[in-house]
VEXZA-650115 format. One record per residue: residue in one letter; x, y, z of N, C-alpha, C, O in turn. Coordinates in steps of 0.2 Angstrom, whole numbers, padded with zeros to 4 digits, always signed. Each point is the difference from the previous one (the first is absolute). Layout:
BEGIN
aXYZXYZXYZXYZ ...
This chain:
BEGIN
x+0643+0505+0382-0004-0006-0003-0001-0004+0006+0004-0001+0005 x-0011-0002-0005-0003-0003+0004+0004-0007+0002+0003+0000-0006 x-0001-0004+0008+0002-0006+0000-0004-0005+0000+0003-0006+0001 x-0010+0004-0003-0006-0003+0000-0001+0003-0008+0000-0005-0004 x-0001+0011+0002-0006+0001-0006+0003-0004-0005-0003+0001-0005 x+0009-0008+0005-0001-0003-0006-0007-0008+0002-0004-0003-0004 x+0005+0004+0009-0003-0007+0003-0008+0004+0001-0004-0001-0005 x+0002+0005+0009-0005+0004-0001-0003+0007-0002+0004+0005+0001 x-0007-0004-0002-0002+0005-0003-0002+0005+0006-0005-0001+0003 x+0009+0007-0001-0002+0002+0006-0002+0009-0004-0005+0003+0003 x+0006+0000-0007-0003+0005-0002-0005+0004+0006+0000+0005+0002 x-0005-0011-0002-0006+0003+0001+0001+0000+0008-0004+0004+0002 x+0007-0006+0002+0000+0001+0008+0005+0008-0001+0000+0004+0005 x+0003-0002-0009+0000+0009+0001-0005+0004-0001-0001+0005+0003 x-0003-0008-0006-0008+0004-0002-0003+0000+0007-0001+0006+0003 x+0000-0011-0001-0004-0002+0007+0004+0002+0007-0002+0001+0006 x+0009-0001-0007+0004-0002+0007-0001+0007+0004+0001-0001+0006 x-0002+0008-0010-0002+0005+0005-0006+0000+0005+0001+0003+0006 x-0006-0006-0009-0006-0003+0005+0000-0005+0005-0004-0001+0004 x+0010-0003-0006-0001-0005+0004+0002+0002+0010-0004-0003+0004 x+0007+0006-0004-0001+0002+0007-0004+0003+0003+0000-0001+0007 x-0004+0004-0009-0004+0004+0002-0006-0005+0000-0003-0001+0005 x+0001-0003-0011-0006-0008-0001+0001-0004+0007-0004-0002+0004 x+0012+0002-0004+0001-0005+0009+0000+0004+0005-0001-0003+0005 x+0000+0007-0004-0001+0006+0007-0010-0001+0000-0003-0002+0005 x+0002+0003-0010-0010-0003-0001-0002-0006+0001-0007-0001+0000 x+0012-0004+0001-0003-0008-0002+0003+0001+0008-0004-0001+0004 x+0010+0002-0002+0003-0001+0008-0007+0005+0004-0002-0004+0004 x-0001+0008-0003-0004+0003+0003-0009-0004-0001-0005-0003+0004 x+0006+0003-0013-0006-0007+0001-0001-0005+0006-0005-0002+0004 x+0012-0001-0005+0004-0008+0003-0002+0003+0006-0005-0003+0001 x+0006+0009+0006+0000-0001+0006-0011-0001+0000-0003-0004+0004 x-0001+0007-0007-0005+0001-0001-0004-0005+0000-0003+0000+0005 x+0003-0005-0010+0000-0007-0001-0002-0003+0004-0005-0003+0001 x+0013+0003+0002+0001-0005+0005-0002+0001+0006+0001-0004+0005 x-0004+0010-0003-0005+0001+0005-0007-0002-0002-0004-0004+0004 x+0001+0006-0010-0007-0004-0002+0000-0007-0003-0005-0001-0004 x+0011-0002+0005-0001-0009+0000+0004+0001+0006+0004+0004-0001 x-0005-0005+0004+0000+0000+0010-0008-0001+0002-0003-0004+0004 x+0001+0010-0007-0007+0002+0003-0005-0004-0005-0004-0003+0004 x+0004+0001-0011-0002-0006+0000+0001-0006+0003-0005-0003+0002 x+0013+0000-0001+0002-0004+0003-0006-0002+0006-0002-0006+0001 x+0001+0011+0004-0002+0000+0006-0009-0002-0003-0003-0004+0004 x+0000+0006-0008-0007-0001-0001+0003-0006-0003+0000-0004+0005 x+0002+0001-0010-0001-0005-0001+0001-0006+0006-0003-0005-0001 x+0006+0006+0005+0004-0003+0006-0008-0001+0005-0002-0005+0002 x-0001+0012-0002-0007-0004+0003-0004-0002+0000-0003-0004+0004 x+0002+0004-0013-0006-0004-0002+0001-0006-0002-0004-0004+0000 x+0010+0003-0002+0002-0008-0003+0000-0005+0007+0002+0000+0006 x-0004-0006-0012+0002-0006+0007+0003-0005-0003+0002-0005+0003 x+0000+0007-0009+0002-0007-0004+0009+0002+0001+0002+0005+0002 x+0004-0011-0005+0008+0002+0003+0001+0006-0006+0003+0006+0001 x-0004-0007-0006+0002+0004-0005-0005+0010+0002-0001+0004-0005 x+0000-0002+0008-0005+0005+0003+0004+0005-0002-0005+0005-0001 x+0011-0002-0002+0003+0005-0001+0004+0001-0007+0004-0004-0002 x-0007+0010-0003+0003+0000-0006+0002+0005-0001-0003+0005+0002 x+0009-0005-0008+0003+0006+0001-0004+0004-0005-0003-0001-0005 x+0006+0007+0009-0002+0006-0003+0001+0004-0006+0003+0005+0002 x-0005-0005-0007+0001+0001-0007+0004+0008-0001+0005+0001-0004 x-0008+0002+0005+0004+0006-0001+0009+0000+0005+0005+0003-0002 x-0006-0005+0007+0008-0002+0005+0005-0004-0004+0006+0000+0001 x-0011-0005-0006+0006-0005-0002+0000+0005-0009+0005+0000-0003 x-0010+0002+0002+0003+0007-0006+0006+0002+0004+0005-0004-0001 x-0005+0007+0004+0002+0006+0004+0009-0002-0001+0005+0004-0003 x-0005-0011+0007+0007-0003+0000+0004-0003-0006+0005+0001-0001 x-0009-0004-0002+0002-0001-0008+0002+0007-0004+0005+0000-0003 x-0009+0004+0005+0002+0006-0004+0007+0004+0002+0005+0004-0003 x-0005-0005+0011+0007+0002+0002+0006-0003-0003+0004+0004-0002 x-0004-0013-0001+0006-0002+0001+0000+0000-0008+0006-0002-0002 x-0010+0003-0002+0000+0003-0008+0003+0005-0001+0006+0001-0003 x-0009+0004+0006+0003+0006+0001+0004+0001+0001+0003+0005-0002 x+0003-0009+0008+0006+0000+0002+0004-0003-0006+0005+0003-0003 x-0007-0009+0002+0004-0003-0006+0001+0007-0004+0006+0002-0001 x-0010+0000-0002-0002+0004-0007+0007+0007+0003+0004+0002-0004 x-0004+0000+0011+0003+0006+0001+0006-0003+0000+0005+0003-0003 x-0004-0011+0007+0008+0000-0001+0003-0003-0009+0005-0004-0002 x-0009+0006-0001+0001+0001-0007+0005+0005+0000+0006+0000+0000 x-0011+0005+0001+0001+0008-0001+0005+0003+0005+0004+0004-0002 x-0003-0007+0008+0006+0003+0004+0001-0007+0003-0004-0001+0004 x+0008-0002-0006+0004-0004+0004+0002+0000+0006-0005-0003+0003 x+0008+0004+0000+0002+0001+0006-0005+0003+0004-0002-0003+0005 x+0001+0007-0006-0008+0004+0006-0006-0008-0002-0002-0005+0004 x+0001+0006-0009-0005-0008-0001+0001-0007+0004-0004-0005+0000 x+0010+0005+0002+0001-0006+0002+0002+0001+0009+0001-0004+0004 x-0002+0011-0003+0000+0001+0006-0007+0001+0004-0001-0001+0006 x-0003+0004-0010-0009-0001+0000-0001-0005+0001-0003-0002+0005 x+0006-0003-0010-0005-0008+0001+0001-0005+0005-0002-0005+0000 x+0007+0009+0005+0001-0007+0007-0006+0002+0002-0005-0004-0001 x+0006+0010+0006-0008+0001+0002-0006-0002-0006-0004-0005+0003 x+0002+0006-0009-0005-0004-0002-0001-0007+0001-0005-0002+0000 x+0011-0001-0001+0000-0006+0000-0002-0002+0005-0003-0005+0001 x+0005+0009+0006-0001-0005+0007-0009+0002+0001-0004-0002+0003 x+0004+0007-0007-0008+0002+0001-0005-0006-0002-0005-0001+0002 x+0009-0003-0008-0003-0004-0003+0000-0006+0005-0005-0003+0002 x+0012+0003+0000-0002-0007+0006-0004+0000+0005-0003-0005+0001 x+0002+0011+0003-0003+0002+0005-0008-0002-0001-0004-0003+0004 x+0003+0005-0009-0009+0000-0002+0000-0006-0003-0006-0002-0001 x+0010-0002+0000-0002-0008+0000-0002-0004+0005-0005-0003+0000 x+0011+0004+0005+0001-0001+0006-0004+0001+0007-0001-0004+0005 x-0003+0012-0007-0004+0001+0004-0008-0002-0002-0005+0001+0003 x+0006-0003-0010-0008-0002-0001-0001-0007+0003-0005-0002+0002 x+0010+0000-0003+0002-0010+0002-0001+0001+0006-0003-0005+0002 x+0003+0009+0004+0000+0002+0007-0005+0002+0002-0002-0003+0005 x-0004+0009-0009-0005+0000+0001-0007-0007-0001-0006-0001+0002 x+0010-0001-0006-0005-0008-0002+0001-0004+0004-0005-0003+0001 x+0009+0002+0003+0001-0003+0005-0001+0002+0008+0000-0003+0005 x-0003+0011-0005-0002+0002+0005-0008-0001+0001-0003-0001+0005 x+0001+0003-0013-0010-0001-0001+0000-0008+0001-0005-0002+0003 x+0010-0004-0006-0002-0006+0000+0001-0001+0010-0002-0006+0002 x+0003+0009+0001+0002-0004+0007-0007+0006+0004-0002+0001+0006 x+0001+0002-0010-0006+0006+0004+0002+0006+0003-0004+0003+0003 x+0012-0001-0004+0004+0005+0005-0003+0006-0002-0005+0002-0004 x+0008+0001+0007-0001+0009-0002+0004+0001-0007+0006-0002+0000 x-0008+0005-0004+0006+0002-0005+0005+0006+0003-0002+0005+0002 x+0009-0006-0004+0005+0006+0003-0002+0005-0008-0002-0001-0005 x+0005+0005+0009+0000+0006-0007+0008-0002-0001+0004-0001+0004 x-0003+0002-0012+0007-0001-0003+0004+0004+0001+0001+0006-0002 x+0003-0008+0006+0005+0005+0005+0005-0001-0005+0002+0006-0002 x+0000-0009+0000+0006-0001-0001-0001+0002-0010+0004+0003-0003 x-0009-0006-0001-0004+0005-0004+0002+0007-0002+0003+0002-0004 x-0006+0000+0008-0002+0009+0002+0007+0001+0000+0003+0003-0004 x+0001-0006+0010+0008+0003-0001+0003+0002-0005+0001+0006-0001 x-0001-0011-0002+0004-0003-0005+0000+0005-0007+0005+0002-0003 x-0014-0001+0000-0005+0004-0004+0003+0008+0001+0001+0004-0005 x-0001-0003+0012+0002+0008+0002+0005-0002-0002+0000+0004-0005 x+0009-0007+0005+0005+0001-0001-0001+0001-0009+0002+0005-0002 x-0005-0010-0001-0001+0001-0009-0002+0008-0002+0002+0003-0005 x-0006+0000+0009-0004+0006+0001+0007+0004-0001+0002+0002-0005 x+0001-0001+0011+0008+0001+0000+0003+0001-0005+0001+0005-0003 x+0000-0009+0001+0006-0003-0006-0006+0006-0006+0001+0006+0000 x-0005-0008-0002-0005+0001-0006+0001+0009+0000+0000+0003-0005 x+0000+0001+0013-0001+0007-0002+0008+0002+0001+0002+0006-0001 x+0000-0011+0002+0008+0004-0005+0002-0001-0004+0006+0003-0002 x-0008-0007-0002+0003+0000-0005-0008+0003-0006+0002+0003-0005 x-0009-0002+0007-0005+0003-0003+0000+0007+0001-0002+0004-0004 x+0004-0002+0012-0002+0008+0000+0007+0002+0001+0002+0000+0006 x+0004+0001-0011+0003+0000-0001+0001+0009+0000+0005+0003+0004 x-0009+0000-0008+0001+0006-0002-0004+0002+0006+0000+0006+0001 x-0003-0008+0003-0002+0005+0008+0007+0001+0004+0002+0006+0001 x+0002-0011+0000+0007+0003+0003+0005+0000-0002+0004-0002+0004 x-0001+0003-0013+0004-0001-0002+0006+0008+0002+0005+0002+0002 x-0014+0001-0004+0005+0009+0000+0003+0002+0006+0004+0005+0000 x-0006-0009+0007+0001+0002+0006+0008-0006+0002+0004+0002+0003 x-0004-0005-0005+0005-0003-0002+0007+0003-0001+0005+0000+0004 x-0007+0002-0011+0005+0003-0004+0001+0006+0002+0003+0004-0004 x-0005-0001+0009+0000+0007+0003+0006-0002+0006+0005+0003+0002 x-0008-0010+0001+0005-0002+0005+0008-0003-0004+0006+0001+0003 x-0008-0004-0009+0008-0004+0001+0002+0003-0006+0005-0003-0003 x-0008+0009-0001+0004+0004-0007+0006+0005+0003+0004+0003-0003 
């Protein structure tokens, strides 16, 4: 017995919870994707504007992030403890892309060069990590089990 199902109704996150790993392995590969094509917008908007507001965010990137930290929620439904170890890194992915869009605004308002999201990309590649082990699970399960059966 669930310790929630009197307060919530979780039924349906067993229906779904098999997918949900493999959906965050696709949305964490999205995410590094994104985040390089709002960059490279970044940078066109960054030439052509003159006004302080000149950069906006990139609609499928902040899909991308919302999706992850939904999804994480939804997973650490379905697996507790692995879900709540996914969501540090999503969360800090959340700050970073706040943080660094706050930074780019401040680089197009003063004329700088835009940096590329180092710390972004880091971060994204680590969620990417977490996301193919707990998604491609059944690629090195069996070599695993060969080592520690």
């Amino acid at each position: 017995m669930h310790p929630l199902q009197f307060l919530v109704p979780l039924g349906w996150i067993e229906t779904i919870g098999p997918i949900l790993p493999i959906a965050l392995f696709v949305l964490a590969v999205a995410n590094v994707g994104t985040r390089l094509l709002s960059h490279r917008q970044h940078e066109q908007q960054a030439a052509e504007g003159d006004d302080d507001e000149a950069l906006d965010r990139y609609a499928p990137h902040v899909f991308t992030n919302t999706g992850l930290v939904t999804m994480g929620m939804l997973f650490t439904l379905y697996r507790p403890t692995s879900g709540m170890i996914f969501m540090i890194p999503v969360i800090g992915l959340f700050v970073t892309d706040f943080f660094e869009f706050e930074s780019r605004l401040v680089e197009a308002r003063n004329d700088m060069e835009l940096e590329r999201p180092k710390a972004g990309i880091a971060i994204s590649l680590l969620v990417v990590v977490y996301a193919a082990y707990y998604g491609l699970e059944f690629l090195y399960s069996p070599y695993l089990d060969l080592i520690f059966a």
